[in-house]
DRENTOR-404209 format. One line per 8 residues: their letters; for each residue x, y, z of N, C-alpha, C, O. Coordinates in steps of 0.2 Angstrom, whole numbers, plus 5000, padded with zeros to 4 digits. Example, Ala and Ser with C-alpha at 12.3 -4.5 7.8 and 13.67 -1.06 7.14 Angstrom:
as) 5066 4972 5039 5062 4978 5039 5066 4984 5039 5071 4983 5042 ~ 5064 4989 5035 5068 4995 5036 5064 5000 5039 5067 5006 5040;
***
This chain:
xxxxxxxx) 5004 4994 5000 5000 5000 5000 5005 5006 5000 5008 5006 5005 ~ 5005 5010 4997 5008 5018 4993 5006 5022 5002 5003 5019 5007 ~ 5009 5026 5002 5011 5031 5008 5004 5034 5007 5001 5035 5012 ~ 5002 5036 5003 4997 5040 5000 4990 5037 5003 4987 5040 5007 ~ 4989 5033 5001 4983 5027 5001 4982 5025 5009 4977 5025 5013 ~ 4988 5024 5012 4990 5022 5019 4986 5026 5023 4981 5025 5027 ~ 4989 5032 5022 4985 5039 5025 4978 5041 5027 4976 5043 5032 ~ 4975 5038 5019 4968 5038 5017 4966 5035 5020 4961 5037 5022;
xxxxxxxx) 4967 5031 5022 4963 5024 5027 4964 5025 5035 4960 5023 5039 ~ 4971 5027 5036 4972 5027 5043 4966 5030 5047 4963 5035 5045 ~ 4964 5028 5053 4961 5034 5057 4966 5031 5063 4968 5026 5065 ~ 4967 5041 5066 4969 5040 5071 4966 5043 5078 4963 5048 5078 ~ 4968 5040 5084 4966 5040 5089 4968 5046 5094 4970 5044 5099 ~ 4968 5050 5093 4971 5055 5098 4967 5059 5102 4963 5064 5101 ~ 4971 5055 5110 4968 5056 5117 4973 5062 5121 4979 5062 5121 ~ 4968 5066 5124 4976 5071 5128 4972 5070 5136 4966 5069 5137;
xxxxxxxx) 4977 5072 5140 4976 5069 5147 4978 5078 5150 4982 5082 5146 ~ 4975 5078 5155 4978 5084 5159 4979 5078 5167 4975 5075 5171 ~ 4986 5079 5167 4988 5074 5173 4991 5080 5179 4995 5085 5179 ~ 4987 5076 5185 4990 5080 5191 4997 5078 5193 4997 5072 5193 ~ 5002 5081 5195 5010 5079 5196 5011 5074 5201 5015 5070 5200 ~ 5006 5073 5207 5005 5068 5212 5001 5060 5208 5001 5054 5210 ~ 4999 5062 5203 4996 5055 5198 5002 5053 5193 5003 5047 5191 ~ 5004 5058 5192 5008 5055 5185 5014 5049 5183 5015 5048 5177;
xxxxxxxx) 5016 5047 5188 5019 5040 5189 5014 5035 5189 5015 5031 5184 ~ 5007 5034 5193 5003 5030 5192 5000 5031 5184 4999 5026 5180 ~ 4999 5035 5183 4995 5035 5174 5000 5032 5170 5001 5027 5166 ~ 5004 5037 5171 5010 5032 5165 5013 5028 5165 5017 5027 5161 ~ 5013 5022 5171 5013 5015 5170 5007 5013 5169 5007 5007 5167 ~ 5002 5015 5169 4995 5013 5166 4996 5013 5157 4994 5009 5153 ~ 4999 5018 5156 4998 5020 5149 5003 5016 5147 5001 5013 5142 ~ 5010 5015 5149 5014 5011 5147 5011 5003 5146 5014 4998 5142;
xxxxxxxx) 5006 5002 5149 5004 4995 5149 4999 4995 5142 4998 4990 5139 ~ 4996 5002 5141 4993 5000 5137 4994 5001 5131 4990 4999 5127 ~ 5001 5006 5130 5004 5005 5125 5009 4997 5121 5012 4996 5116 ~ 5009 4994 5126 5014 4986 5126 5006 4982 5123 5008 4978 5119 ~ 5000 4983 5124 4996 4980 5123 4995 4982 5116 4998 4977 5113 ~ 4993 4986 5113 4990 4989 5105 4997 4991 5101 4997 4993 5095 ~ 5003 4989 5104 5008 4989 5098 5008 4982 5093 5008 4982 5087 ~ 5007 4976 5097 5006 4970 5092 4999 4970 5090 4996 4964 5088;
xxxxxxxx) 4996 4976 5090 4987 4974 5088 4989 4973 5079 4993 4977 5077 ~ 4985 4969 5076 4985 4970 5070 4984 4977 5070 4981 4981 5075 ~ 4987 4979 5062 4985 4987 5058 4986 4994 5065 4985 5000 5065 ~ 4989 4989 5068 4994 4997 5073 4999 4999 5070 5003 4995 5070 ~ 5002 5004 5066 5007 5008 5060 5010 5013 5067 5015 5017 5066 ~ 5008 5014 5073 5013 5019 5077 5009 5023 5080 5005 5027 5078 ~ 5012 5022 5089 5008 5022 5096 5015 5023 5098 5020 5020 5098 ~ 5011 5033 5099 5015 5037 5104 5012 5039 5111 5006 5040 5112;
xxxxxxxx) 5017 5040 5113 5013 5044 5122 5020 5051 5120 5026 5051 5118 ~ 5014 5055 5121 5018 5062 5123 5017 5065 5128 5013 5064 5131 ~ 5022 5069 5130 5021 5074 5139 5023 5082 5137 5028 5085 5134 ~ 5019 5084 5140 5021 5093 5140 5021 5096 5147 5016 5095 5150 ~ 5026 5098 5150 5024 5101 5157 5018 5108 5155 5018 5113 5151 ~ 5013 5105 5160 5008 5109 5161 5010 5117 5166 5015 5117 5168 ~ 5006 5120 5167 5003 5122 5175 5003 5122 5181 4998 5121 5184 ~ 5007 5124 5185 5006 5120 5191 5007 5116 5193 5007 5115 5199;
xxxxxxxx) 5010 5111 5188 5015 5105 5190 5012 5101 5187 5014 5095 5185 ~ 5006 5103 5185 5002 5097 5179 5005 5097 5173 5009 5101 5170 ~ 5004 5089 5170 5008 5087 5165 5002 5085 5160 4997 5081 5162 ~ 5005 5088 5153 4998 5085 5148 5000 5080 5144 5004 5082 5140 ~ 4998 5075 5143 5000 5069 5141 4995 5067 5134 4989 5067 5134 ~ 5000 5065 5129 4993 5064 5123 4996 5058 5119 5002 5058 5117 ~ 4991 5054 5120 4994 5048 5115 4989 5049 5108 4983 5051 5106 ~ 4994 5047 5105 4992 5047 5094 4993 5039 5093 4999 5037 5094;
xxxxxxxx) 4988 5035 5091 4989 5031 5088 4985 5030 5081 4980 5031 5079 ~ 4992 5029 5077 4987 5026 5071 4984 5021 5068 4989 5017 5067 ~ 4979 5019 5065 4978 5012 5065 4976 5013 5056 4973 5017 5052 ~ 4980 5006 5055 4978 5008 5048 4970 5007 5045 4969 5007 5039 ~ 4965 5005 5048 4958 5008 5045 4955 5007 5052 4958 5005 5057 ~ 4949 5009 5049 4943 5008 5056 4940 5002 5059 4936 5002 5063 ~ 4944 4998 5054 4941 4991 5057 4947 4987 5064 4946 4983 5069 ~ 4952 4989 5061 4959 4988 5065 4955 4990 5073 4953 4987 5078;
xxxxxxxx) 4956 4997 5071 4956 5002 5077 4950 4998 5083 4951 4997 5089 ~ 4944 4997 5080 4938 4994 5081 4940 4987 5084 4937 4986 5090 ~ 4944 4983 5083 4945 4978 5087 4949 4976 5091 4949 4971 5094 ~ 4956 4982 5091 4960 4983 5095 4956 4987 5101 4959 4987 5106 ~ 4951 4990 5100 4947 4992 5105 4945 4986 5111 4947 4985 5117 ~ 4940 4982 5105 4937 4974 5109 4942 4971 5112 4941 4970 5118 ~ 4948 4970 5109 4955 4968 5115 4956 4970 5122 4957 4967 5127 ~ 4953 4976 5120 4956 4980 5126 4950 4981 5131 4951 4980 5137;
xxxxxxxx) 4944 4982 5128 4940 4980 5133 4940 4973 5137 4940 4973 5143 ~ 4939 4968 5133 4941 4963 5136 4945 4961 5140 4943 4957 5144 ~ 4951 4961 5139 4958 4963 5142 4957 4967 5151 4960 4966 5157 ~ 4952 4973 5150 4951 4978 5155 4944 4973 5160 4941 4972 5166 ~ 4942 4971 5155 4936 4966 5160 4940 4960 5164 4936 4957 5168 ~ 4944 4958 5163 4948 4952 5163 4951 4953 5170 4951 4949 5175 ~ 4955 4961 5169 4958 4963 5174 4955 4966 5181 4957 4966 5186 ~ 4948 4968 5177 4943 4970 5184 4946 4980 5182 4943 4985 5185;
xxxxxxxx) 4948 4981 5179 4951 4988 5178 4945 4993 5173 4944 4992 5167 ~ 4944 4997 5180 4939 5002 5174 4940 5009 5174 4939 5013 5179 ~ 4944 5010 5167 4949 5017 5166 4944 5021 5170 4945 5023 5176 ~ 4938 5024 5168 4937 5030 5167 4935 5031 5178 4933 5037 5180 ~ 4936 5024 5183 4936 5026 5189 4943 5028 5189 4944 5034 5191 ~ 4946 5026 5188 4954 5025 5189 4958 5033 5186 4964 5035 5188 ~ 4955 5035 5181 4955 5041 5180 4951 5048 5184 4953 5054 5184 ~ 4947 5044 5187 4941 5049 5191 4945 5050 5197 4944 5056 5200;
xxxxxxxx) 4950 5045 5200 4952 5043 5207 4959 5049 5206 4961 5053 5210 ~ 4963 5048 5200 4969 5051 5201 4967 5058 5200 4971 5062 5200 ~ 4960 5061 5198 4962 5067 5197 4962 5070 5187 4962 5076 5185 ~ 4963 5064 5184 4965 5065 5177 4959 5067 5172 4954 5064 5172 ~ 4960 5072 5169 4956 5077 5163 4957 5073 5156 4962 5072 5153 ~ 4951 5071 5154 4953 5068 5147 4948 5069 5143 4942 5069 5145 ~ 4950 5071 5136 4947 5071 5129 4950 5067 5126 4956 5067 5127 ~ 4945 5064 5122 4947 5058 5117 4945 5062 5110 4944 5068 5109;
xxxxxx) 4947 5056 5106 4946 5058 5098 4948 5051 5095 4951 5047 5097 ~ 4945 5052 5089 4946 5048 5082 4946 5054 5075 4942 5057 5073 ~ 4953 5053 5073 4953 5058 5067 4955 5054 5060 4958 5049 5060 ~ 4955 5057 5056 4955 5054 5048 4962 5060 5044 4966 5063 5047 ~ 4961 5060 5041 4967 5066 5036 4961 5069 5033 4956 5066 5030 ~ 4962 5078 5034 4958 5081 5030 4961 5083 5021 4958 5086 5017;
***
């Protein structure tokens, strides 16, 4: 598939986090784990964690993954859901508990 075509199909996932400085050891070994998980997902092309110091000691953290179509993306999800049901692990408390701000997203190439 041509870099061009690649593009056309990719969608990608970009999440940004406003992390408190007292959480941010606990999230990003969160994040690290879930980055080790969706690198072998089929149609994973490249899963970044990024960090900006924020604020106040707040750090903003934005992961970009891209998956090569929406079908990829869509069942590397299911993995993870089930993977998070397995473990007892339910991000959006765990998120709630440390304090963390989050917007999500799915974008395509305009």
């Amino acid at each position: 598939m041509s870099q061009a075509a690649r593009n056309t199909a990719s969608l990608y996932r970009i999440d940004r986090f406003d992390v408190p400085a007292a959480a941010l050891e606990a999230f990003m070994e969160r994040l690290r784990q879930v980055q080790q998980a969706l690198d072998p997902q089929p149609g994973c092309l490249q899963n970044l964690v990024l960090a900006q110091p924020g604020d106040g000691g707040d750090t903003r953290v934005v992961t970009l993954v891209e998956w090569a179509s929406a079908e990829a993306a869509a069942d590397a999800k299911a993995v993870m859901q089930q993977r998070y049901a397995q473990e007892g692990f339910d991000p959006p408390a765990f998120m709630k508990r440390l304090g963390v701000r989050a917007d999500f997203g799915a974008y395509r190439n305009a």
